[in-house]
Wavefront OBJ file of the C-alpha trace (Angstrom):
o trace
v -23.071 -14.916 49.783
v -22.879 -11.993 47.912
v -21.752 -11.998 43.980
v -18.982 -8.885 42.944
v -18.643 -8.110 39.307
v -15.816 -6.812 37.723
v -16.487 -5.115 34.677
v -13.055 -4.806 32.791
v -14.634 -4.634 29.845
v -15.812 -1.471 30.131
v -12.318 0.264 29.547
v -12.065 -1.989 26.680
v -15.133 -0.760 24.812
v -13.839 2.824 25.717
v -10.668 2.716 24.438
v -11.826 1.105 21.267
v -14.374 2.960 20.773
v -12.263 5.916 20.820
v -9.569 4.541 18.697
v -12.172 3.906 16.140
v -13.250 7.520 16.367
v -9.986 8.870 15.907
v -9.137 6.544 12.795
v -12.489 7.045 10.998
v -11.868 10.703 11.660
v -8.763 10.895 9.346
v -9.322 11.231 5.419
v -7.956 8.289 3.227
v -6.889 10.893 0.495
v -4.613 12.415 4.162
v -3.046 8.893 4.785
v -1.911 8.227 0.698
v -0.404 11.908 0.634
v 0.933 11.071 3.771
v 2.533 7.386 2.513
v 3.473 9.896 -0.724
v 5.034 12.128 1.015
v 7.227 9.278 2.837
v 8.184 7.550 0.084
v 9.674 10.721 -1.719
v 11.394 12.110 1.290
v 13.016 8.457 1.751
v 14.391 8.967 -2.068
v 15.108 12.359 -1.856
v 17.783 11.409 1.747
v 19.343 8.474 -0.239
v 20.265 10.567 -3.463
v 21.404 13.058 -1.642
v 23.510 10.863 0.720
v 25.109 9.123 -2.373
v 25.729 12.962 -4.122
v 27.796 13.821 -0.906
v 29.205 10.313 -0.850
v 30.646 11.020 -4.258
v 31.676 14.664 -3.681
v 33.583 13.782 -0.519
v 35.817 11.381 -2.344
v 36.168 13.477 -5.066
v 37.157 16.724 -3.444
v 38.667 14.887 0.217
v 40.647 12.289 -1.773
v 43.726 11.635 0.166
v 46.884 11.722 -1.820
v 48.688 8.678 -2.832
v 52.236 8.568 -1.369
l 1 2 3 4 5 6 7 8 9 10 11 12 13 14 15 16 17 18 19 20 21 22 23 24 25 26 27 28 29 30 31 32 33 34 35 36 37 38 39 40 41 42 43 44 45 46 47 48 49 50 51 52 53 54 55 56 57 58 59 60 61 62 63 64 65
């Protein structure tokens, strides 16, 4: 009888290995500006969003009959 191996480890190791490339490859100081950045574009949308919120119902008011 004859034995047959199956590596499937192999991909494994490669595509870890590369993943760990990539994300030892970015900066730290890149992903905080990055989180920074995030953070004030996310307050930046909502204060805007409530600013047209409140000039919409102050210039689109519907009259009272």
């Amino acid at each position: 009888m004859t034995e047959q191996h199956v590596n499937t480890g192999g991909k494994a190791g490669f595509l870890g290995g590369s993943l760990v490339s990539v994300f030892m490859s970015i900066a730290f100081g890149s992903i905080m500006e990055t989180i920074v950045y995030a953070i004030l574009g996310t307050v930046v949308s909502f204060l805007v969003s409530l600013l047209l919120k409140k000039l919409v119902r102050r210039y689109f008011r519907c009259p009272k009959g």
